[in-house]
C-alpha positions in Angstrom: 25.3 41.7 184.2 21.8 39.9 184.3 21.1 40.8 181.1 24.6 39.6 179.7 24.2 36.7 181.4 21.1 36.2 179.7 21.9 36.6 176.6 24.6 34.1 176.6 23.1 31.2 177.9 19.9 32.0 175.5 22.4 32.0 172.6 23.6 28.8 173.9 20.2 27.1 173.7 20.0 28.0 169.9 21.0 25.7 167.2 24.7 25.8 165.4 22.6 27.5 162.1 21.1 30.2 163.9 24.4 30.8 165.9 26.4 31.1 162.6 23.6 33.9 161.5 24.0 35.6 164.8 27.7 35.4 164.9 27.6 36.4 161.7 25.5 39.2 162.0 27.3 40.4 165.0 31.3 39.8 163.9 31.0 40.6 160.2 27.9 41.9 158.4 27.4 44.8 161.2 31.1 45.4 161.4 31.2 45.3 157.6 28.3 47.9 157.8 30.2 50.4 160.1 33.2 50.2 158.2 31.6 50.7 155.0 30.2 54.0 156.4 33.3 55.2 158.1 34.9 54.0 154.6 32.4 56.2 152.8 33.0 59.3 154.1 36.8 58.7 154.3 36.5 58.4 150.9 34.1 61.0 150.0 36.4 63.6 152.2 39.6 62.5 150.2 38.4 62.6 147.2 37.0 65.9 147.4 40.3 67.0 148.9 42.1 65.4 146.2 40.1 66.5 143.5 39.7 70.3 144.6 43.7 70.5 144.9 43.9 68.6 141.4 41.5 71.7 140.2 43.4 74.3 141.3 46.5 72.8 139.9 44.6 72.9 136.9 43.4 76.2 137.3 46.9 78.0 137.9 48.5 75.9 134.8 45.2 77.0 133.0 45.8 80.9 133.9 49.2 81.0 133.6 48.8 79.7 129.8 46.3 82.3 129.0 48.4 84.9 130.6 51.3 83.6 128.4 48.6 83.7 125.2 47.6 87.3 125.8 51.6 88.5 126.6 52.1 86.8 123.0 49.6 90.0 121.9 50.9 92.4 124.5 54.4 91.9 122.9 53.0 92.2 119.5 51.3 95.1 120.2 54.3 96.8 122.1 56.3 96.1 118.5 53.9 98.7 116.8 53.7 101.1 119.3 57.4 101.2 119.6 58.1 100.9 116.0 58.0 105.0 114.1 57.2 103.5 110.4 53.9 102.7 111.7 53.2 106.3 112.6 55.0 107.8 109.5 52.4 106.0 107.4 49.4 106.8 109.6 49.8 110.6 109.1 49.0 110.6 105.7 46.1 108.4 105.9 45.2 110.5 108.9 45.5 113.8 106.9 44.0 112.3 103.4 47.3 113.6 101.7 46.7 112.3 98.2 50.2 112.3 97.0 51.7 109.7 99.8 47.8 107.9 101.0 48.1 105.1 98.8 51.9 104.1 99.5 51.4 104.4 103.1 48.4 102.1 103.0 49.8 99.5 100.9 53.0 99.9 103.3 51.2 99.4 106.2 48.7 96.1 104.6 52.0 94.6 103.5 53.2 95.0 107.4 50.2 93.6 108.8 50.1 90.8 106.7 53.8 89.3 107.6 52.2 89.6 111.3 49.1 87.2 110.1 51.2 85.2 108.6 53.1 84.2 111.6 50.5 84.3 113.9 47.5 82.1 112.5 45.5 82.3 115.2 45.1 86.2 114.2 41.8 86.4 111.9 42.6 89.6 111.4 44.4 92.9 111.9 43.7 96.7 111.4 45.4 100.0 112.1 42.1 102.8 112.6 43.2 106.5 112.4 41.6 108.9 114.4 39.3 110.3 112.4 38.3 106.3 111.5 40.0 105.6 108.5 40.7 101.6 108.6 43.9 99.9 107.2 43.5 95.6 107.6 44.6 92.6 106.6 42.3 90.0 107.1 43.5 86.4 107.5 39.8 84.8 106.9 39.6 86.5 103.3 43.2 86.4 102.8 42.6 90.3 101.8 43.3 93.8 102.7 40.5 94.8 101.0 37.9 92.5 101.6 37.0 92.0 105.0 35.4 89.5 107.5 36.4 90.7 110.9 36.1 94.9 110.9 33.4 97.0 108.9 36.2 99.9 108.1 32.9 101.8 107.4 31.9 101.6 110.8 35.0 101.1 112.8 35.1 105.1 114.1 31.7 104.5 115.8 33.3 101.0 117.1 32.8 101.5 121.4 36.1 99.5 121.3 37.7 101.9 119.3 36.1 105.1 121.4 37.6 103.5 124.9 40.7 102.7 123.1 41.0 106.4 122.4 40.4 107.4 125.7 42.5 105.0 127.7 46.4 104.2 127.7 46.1 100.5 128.5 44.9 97.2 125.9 41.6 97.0 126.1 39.7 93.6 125.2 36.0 93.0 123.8 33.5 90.5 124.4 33.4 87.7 121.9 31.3 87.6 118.9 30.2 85.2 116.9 29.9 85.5 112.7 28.5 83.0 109.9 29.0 84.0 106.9 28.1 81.7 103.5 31.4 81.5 101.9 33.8 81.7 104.7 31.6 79.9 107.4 31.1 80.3 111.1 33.7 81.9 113.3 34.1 83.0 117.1 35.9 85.6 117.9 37.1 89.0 119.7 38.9 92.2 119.7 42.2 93.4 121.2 43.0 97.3 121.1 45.3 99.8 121.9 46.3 102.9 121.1 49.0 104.5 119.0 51.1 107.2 119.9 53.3 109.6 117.9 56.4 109.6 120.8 57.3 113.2 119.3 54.1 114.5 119.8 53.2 112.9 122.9 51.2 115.7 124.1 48.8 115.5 120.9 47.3 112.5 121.9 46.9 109.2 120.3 46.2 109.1 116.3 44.8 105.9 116.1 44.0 102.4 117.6 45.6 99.0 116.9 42.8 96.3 116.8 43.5 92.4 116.7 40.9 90.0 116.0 41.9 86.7 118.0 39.9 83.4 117.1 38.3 82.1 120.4 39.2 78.7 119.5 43.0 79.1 119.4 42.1 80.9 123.2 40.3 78.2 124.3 42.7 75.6 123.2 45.0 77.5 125.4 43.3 76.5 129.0 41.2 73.7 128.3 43.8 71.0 129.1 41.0 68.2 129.1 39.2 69.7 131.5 35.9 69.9 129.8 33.8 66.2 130.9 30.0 65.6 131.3 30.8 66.2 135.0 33.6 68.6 135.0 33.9 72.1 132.9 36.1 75.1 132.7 35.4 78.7 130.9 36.8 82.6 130.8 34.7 85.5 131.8 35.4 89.3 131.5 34.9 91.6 134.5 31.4 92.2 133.4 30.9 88.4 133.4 30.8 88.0 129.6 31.6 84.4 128.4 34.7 84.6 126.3 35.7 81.5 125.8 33.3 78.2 126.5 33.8 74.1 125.2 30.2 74.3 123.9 29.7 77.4 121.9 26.4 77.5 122.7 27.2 79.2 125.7 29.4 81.7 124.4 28.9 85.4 124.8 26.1 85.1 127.2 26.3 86.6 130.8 26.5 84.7 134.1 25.3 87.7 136.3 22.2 88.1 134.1 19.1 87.1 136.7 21.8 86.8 139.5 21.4 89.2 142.5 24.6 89.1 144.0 26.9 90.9 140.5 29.8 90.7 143.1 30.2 87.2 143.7 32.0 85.9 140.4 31.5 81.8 142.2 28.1 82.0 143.1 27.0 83.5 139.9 29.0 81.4 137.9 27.4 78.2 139.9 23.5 79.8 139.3 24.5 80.2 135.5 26.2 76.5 135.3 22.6 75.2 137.2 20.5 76.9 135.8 21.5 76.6 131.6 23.6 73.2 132.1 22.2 71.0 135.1 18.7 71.9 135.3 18.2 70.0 138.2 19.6 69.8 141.8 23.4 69.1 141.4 26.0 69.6 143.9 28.4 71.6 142.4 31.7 72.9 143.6 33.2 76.0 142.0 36.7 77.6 141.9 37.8 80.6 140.2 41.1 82.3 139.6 41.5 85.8 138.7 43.7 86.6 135.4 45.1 90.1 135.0 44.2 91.7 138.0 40.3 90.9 137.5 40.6 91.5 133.3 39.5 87.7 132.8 38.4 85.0 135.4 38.9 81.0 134.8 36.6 79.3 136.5 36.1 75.9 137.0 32.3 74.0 137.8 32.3 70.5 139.2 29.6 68.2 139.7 30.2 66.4 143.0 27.8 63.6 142.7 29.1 62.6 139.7 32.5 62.8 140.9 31.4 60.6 144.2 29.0 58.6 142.7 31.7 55.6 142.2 31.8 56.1 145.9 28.5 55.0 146.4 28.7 51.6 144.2 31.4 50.2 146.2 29.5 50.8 148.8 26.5 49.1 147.2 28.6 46.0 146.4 29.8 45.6 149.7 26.8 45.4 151.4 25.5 43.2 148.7 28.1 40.8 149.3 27.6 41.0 153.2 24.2 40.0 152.5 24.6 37.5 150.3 27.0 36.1 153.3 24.2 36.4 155.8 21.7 34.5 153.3 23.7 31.5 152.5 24.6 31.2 156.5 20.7 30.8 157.2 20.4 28.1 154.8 23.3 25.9 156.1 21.7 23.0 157.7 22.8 21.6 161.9 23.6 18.4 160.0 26.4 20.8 158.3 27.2 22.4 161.2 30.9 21.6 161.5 31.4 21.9 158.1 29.3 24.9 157.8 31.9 26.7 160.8 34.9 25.1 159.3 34.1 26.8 155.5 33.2 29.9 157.3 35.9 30.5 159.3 38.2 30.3 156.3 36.5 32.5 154.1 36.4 35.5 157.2 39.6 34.6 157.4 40.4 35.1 153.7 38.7 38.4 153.9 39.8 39.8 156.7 43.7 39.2 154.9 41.8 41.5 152.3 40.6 44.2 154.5 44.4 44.8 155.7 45.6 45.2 152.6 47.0 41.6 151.3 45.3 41.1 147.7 47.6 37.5 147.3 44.6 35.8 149.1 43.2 32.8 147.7 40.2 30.7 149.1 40.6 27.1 148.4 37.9 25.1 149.1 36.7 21.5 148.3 33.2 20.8 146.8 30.7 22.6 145.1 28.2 24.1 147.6 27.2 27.6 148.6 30.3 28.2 150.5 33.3 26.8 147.7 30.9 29.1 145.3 31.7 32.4 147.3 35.2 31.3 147.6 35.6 31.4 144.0 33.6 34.9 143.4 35.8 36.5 146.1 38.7 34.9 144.5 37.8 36.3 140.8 36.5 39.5 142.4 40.5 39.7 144.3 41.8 39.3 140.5 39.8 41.8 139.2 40.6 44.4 141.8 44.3 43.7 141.5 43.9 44.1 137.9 41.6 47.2 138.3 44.6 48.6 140.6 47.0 47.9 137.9 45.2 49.2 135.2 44.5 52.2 137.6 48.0 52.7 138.1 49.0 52.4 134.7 46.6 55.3 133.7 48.0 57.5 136.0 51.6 57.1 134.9 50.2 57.6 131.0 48.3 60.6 132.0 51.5 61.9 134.4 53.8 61.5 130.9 51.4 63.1 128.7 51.1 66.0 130.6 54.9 66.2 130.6 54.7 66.0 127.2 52.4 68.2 126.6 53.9 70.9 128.8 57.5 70.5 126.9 55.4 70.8 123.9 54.0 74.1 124.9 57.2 75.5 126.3 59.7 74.7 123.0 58.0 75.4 120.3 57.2 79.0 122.2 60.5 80.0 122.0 61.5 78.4 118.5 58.5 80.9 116.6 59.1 83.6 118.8 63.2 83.4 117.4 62.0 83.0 114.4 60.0 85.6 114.5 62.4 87.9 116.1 65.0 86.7 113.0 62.0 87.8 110.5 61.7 91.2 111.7 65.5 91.3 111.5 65.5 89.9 108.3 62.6 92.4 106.7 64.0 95.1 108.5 67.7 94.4 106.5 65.1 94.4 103.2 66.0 90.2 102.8 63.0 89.6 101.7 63.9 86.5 100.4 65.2 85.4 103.8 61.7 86.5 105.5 59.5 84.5 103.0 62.0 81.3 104.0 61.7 82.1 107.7 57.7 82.8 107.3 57.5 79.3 105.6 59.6 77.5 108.0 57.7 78.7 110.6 54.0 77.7 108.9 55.8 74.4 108.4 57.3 73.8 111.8 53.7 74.8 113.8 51.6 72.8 111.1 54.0 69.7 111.6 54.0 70.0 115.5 50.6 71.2 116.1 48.3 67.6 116.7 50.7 65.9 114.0 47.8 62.5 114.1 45.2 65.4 113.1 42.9 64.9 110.3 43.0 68.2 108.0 41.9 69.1 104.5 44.2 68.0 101.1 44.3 71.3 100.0 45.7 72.3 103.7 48.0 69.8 103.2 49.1 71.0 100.2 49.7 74.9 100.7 52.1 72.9 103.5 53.5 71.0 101.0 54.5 74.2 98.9 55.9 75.9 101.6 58.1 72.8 102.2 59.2 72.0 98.5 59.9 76.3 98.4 62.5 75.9 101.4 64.0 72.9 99.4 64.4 74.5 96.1 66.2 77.5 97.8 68.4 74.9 99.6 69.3 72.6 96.2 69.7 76.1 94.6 66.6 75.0 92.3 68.3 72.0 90.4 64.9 71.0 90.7 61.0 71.4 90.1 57.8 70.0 91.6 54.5 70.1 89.5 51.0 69.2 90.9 48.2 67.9 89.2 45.2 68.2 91.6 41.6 67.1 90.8 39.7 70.4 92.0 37.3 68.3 93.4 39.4 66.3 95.9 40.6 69.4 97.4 38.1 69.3 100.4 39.0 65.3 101.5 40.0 64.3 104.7 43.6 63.5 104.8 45.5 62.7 107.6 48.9 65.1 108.0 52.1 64.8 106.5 51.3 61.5 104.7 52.8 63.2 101.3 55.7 65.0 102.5 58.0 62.4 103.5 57.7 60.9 99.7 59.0 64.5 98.5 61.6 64.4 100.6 62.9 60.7 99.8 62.9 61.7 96.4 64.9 65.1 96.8 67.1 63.3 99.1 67.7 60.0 97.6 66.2 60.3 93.9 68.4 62.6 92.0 71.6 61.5 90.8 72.8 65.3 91.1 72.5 68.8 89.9 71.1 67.9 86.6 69.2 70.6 85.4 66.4 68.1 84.9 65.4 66.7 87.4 61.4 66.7 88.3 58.5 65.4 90.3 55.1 64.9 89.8 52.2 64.9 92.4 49.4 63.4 91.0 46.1 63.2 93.3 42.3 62.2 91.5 39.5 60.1 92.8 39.7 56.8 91.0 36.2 55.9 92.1 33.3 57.0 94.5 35.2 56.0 97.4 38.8 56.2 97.2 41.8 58.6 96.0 44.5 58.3 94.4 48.0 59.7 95.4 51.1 59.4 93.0 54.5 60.4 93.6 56.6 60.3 90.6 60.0 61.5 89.5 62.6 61.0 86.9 65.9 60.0 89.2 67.8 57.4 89.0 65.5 54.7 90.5 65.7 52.6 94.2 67.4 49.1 94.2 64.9 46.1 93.6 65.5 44.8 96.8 64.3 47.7 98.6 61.8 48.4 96.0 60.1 44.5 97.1 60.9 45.8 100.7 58.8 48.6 100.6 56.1 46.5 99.0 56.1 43.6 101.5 56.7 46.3 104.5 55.0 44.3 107.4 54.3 47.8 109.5 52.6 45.4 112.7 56.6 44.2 113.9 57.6 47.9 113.7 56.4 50.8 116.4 55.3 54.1 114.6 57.5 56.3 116.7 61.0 54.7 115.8 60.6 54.4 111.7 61.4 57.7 109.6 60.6 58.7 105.8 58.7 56.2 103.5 58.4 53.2 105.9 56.6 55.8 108.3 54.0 56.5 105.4 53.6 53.1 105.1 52.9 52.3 108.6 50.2 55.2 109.2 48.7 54.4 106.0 48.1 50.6 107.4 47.3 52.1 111.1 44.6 54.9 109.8 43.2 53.8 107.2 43.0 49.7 107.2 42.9 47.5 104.7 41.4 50.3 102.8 44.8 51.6 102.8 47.0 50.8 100.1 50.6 51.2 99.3 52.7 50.6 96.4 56.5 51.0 94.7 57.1 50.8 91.2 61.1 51.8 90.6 63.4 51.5 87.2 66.4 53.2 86.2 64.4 56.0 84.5 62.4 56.8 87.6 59.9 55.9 90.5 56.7 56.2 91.6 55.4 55.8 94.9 51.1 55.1 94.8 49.0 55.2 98.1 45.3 54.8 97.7 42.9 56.0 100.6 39.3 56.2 101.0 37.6 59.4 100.3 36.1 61.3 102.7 
């Protein structure tokens, strides 16, 4: 009690100044201190919760898609093991019989050629007998003779093929990697299983199915976003291989190498990340999920700091601003005292509103000293927060609708190629071979149109879409009508942004023609008209467009419509302004013996 007693009346011989610093020290910057630390490791504890369970959400959707990917192969797979042609034309490559090798192999190239064709992310495809004799199709080279993927030379020595001999189950490589000078640098690995004859079961296997799977398509299937400077996820084998990595640099190297523990898949997969990412102390956080019973792990490595290190600056500018408090109070003057309280008392009254929660605070305050100056930084400082919020909020509603979207897109175009698919097989199996080649092109259409439709691909990518799509219309308009293209060879490799050309075809199939002529034609011209730009015509001989709509077209002011609610040619017009600028260019010219659309775009 003496020393409280003390205390007081020693505070009450001070002046009003040094009693504002002490009160000030005592009610608000030490308070403000205390909070700040419990704040801090509130913080730091919920945002680690939060984040870890975001992670493992992650991680499941992230597994679950690959298992999806590789049940996409296991079904494909299952199709030739169940299906008997594939062993009636094995035999007689297995048995070199002279009189039927040839047929059977061409047979068996044709088959695995319709399965590249609707499965692109398939670089190739073979069939080995047992005594190593290769049969391929290989989607890089386009070829069933020449090959990128297998070395049929080599293929019965292949330690894939041996254990794919041996063992009834798929059995999956590690992934390589290939540059070559004409077809250029690849990723990729193998998938294998055996083939059975079913009526001589007891015989053994007479051969291997081997798929080559690009590593990209695999690694588009988990990455999600996932991969930031703080934040990266990756598939290992059992034996801890890399399969699949963001930065290819990584890929194919093995995260138990110089790791004592070989059992531990999170601690060696946190010594690999620090030792050939970090290079320096990090506090890294590491989760794992196990995909086919142990076949493949995801795993996912998480710097901490980074992810706390916001944290940390609030923290900063909160004690900066307590500070900055304490140092103005010491320079208020006793002649200000009254004042001095007065101001004070409003701003930790202002603040304190702010602590609980009420952001509608505003500090109004006469004059243009110290005080009225922190009263209108705390009030710019509430607007920004309220705006950060906002803008906080906002981007968490995008980012929840996006990953709606991007789940629906991943669920229904599944099942549309997998009917189409199932329709093919129907189709070829019923020899409609005309039917199959439709189906086969609708499909390349519908996944090239779906897949990243704001992508930037090649003209000449653009264009085998383009031929797919005019093929499907000519069987539909029973051929009343022809398309001829008139390509510049050396435009071929430009940058192009998708399905900027199609929609033109289709107004003029659609709206063009008068009829079932007999006559009817368009002409795609594309050439460079200079060093930097391209020039794109589409012309036909139909019956024209109205001049009204011709001058509409023309004067189309794409900025007062949205993208996503205009169709056909004023779509064209409108990504032509967004990508591309006032280097961008597009143009109608329409009379009653034709029309012909123009759009010029920079070269690149």
């Amino acid at each position: 009690m003496k020393i409280l007693h003390r205390a007081v009346k020693w505070f009450g011989s001070q002046g009003i100044a040094k009693k504002i610093l002490i009160v000030l020290l005592v009610v608000s910057i030490i308070p403000i201190l205390c909070i700040q630390f419990i704040s801090f490791k509130i913080s730091t504890s919920t945002i680690k919760a939060q984040t870890g369970e975001l992670i493992l959400a992650n991680l499941e959707q992230s597994a679950n898609s690959v298992e999806s990917f590789l049940e996409t192969y296991d079904k494909l797979i299952m199709n030739i093991y169940t299906d008997s042609d594939y062993v009636t034309y094995l035999k007689p490559i297995n048995t070199w019989d002279s009189g039927e090798f040839y047929a059977a192999k061409h047979e068996l190239v044709n088959r695995l050629q319709n399965i590249s064709y609707v499965n692109p992310d398939i670089l190739g495809i073979a069939i080995v007998g047992v005594y190593g004799d290769t049969v391929f199709y290989d989607s890089v080279t386009s070829s069933g003779n020449e090959n990128f993927c297998f070395e049929d030379d080599k293929m019965r020595y292949s330690p894939l093929f041996q254990e794919s001999m041996e063992k009834k189950h798929t059995i999956y490589s590690k992934t390589y990697h290939k540059m070559d000078s004409e077809y250029g640098e690849k990723y990729y690995l193998y998938i294998a299983h055996q083939l059975t004859d079913f009526n001589s079961y007891g015989e053994g296997p007479i051969g291997s199915i081997m798929i080559c799977v690009d590593e990209t398509a695999f690694g588009e299937v988990y990455a999600q976003g996932n991969h930031t400077e703080s934040n990266v996820t990756f598939v290992v084998n059992r034996d801890g291989d890399i399969i699949s990595y963001p930065d290819k640099t990584y890929v194919g190297t093995n995260i138990f190498e110089d790791v004592k523990d070989k059992e531990n898949i999170g601690q060696a997969a946190k010594e690999y990340i620090q030792k050939m990412k970090y290079k320096s102390k990090k506090k890294l956080e590491v989760n794992y999920k196990s995909i086919r019973d142990g076949e493949f792990y995801i795993i996912n490595v998480q710097d901490l700091n980074y992810t706390l290190s916001n944290v940390w600056y609030i923290s900063v500018l909160i004690i900066l601003i307590g500070l900055l408090v304490g140092i103005l109070c010491m320079l208020i003057t006793i002649s200000f005292s009254e004042m001095t309280d007065k101001s004070l008392k409003k701003i930790l009254h202002g603040m304190n509103k702010v602590y609980k929660g009420n952001l509608d605070v505003r500090i109004e305050m006469e004059g243009n000293d110290e005080f009225a100056q922190i009263s209108d930084h705390f009030n710019d400082m509430i607007q920004k927060i309220k705006k950060s919020n906002a803008m906080e909020k906002e981007a968490i509603v995008r980012e929840k609708n996006a990953e709606i979207k991007s789940l629906e897109a991943q669920i229904n175009p599944h099942f549309l190629y997998n009917t189409l698919d199932t329709i093919n097989w129907m189709a070829i199996a019923h020899e409609e071979f005309t039917i199959s080649r439709m189906l086969t092109s609708l499909a390349v259409i519908l996944r090239y149109s779906v897949h990243k439709s704001n992508e930037i691909v090649k003209l000449s990518s653009e264009l085998e879409y383009l031929k797919k799509y005019v093929y499907l219309q000519q069987q539909r308009f029973d051929y009343s009508f022809q398309c001829i293209l008139h390509v510049e060879e050396e435009v071929l490799d430009c940058k192009i942004h998708k399905l900027l050309i199609q929609p033109l075809i289709e107004n003029t199939i659609v709206h063009g023609f008068p009829g079932n002529t007999g006559f009817d034609e368009i002409n795609l011209r594309i050439h460079r008209i200079d060093d930097t730009n391209i020039e794109i015509v589409v012309e036909d001989n139909g019956k024209g467009m109205d001049p009204e709509l011709v001058e509409f077209f023309n004067q189309f002011d794409y900025s007062k419509e949205r993208i996503e609610s205009s169709i056909g040619v004023r779509n064209v017009i409108t990504r032509v302004k967004l990508y591309y600028g006032e280097a961008g260019h597009f143009h109608v010219v329409s009379s009653e013996n034709g029309t012909a659309v123009t759009i010029t775009i920079p070269y690149e």
